[in-house]
MIVO-692640 format. One line per 3 residues: number of its first residue (from 1); their letters; for each residue x, y, z negated of C-alpha. Coordinates in steps of 0.05 Angstrom, whole numbers. Each point is the difference from the previous one (the first is absolute). Layout:
BEGIN
NUM	A	X/Y/Z  ...
END
This chain:
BEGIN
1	XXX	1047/-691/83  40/-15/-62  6/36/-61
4	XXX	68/21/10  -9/26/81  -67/32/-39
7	XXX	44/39/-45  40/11/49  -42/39/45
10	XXX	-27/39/-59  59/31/-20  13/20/73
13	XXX	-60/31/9  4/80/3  -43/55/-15
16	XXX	-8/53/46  0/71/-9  -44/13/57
19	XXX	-42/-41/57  -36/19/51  -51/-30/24
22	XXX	-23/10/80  -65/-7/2  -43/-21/-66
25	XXX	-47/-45/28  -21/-66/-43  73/-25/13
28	XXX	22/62/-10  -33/21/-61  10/-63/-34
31	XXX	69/5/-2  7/66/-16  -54/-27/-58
34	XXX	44/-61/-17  66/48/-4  -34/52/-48
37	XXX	-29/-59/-45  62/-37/-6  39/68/-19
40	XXX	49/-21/69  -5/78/26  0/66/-28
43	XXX	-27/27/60  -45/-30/54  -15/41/53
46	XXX	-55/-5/53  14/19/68  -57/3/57
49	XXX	-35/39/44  -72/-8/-32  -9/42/-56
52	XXX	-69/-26/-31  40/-74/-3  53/30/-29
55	XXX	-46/35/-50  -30/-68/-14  74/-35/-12
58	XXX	23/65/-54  -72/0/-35  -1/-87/-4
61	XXX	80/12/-27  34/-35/58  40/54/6
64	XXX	27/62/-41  2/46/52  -23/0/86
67	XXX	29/47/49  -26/0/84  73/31/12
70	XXX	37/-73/9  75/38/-6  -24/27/-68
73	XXX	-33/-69/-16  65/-37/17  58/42/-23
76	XXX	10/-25/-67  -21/-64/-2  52/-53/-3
79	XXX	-50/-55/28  -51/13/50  -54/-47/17
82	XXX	-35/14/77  -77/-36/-16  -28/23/58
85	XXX	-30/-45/63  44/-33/29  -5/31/72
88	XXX	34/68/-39  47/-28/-42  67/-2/40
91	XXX	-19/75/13  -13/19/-68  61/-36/-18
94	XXX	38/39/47  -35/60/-28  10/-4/-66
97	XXX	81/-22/9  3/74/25  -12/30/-62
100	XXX	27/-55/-52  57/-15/-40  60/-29/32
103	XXX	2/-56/-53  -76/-9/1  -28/-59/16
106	XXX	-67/-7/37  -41/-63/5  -74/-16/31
109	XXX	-61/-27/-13  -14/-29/73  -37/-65/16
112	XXX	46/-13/62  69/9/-5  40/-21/76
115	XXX	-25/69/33  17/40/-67  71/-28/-10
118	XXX	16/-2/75  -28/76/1  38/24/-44
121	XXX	67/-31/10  -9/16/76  21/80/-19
124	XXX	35/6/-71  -45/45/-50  22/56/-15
127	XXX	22/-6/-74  -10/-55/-56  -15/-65/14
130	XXX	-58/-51/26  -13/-68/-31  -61/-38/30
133	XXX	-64/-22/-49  -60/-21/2  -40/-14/-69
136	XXX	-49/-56/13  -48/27/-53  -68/43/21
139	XXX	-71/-4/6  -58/11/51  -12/72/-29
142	XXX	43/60/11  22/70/-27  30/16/-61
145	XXX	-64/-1/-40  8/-83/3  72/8/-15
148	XXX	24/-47/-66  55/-6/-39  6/-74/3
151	XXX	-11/-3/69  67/-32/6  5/-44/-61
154	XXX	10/-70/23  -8/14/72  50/-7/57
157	XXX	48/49/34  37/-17/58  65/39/8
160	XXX	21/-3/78  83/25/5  40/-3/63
163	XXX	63/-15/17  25/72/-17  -35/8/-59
166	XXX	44/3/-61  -5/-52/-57  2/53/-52
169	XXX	-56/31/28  -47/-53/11  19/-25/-72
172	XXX	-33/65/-20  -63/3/36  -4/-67/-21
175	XXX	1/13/-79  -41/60/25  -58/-49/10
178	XXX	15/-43/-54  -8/57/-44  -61/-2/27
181	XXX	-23/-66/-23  11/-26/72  32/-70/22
184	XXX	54/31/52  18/-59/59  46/25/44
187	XXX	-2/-21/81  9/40/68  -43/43/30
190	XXX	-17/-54/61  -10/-63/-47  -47/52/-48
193	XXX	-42/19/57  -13/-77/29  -24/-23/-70
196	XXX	-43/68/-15  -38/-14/64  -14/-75/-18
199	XXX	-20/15/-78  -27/63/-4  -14/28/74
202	XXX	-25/-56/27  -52/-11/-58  -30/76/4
205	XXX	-10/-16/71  -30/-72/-12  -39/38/-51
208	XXX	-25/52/38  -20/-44/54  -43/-44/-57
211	XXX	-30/70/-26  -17/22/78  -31/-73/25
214	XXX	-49/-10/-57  -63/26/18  -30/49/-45
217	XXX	-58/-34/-17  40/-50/-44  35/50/-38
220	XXX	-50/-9/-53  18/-79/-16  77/22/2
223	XXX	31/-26/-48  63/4/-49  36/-50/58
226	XXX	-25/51/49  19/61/-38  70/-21/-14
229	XXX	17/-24/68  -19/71/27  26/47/-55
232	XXX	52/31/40  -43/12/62  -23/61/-52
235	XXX	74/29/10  6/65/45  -1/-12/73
238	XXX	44/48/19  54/-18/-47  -11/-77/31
241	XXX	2/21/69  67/28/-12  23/-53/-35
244	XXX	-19/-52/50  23/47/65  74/3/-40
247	XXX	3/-71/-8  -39/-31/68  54/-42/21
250	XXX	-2/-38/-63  -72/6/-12  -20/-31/67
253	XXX	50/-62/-10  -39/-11/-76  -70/10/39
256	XXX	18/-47/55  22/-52/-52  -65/15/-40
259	XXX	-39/-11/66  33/-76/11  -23/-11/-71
262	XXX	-66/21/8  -6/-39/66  9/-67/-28
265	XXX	-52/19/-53  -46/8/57  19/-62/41
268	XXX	-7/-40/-68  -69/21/-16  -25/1/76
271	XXX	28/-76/5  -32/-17/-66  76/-14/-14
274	XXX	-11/-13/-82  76/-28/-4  27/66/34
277	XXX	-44/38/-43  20/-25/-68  77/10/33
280	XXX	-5/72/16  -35/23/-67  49/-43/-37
283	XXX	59/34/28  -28/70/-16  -11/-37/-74
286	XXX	67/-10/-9  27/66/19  -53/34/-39
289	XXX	31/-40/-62  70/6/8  -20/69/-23
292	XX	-28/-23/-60  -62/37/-34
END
């Protein structure tokens, strides 16, 4: 980005008067965390249906005040942001667009984004309006007592409009995460959910599998190599099995490519094929690199 597009943006950016937040999670809680620290709401609000999390999020300063009654949680806020799993979040979006603003605009925090978009633009919401996100940024632990307020700082959020979508309004959701310290890339819902399932749904499966096929009683040699591979396997299973059931159809075209891969590793070694070897390993080289360090 240049200096001038940087200045830009800054001088676009808005503060907000009041935001709720639907369901204060670590995603959740960090941004409400992030929006408090930067001085970017006067209000954060944290809407759920779990009182001793939402305890958790007001006592950590997530949020500056929580509310189980969603139309109460919603009615003010002029952005609303729907963290919960992403199985509920076209019905909480519905939900909340019942009680909301006309002008209010109301983004996500899902980690698929086809079913979402299509969801919700099947039956128009009720009131304010949707744009699509999905902030690449998290960690293996949850709840809002992991929640940070740099969570987002230098990380990645993908901002998924549609063909209906206004420019205006994905312009703001877009400074939105910028304010947050976020890189915002723009694509559609379909193209975001093919390259989620090869670099980040694939791996917690590939990763899972590594964790699950090593027999315990080599844990105790496992190393930093080890340790990093399988770091995500630690993430909640059933926040992964949703994730994986709402994005199958991409997830099994990334496994089945994985599985070709990992076939010709086998052939090589079983044929002593030292040639084929050095091939394989030096393509995965060069994509590792092309990300630099």
């Amino acid at each position: 980005m240049t200096r001038s597009k940087a200045v830009n943006d800054q001088a676009r950016m808005k503060s907000w008067d009041t935001v709720a937040v639907v369901g204060v999670g670590l995603i959740g809680g960090s941004i409400g965390l992030a929006l408090r620290e930067r001085g970017l709401a006067r209000n954060v609000v944290g809407v759920g249906r779990d009182k001793e999390r939402l305890g958790i999020a007001e006592q950590c300063g997530a949020v500056t005040s929580t509310t189980t009654d969603w139309s109460e949680g919603v009615q003010d806020a002029e952005l609303i942001v729907v963290c919960t799993p992403v199985d509920h979040v076209v019905d909480h979006v519905r939900q909340v667009s019942q009680s909301c603003q006309a002008s209010a605009l109301i983004t996500d925090a899902g980690s698929t984004k086809g079913r979402i978009c299509r969801g919700i633009e099947s039956q128009p919401i009720t009131s304010g309006v949707f744009v699509g996100s999905h902030p690449m940024a998290g960690s293996h632990k949850s709840g809002p007592e992991h929640a940070r307020a740099d969570l987002f700082e230098g990380s990645l959020t993908v901002v998924t409009p549609t063909e209906r979508t206004r420019e205006e309004d994905t312009e703001q959701i877009t400074l939105f995460w910028k304010s947050l310290g976020s890189h915002v890339v723009r694509t559609s819902p379909e193209e975001h959910d093919r390259a989620v399932a090869a670099i980040s749904h694939l791996p917690h499966v590939v990763a899972s599998a590594l964790a699950a096929s090593t027999s315990p009683e080599h844990l105790p040699l496992a190393g930093t190599g080890w340790r990093d591979t399988t770091r995500v396997a630690a993430g909640d299973a059933e926040l992964w099995r949703q994730i994986l059931a709402d994005n199958r159809d991409h997830v099994l075209q990334s496994l089945d490519n994985f599985a070709k891969v990992l076939t010709e590793y086998r052939e090589a070694l079983a044929a002593d094929g030292q040639t084929e070897l050095i091939k394989l390993l030096e393509v995965g080289k060069r994509n590792r690199d092309s990300l630099g360090s």
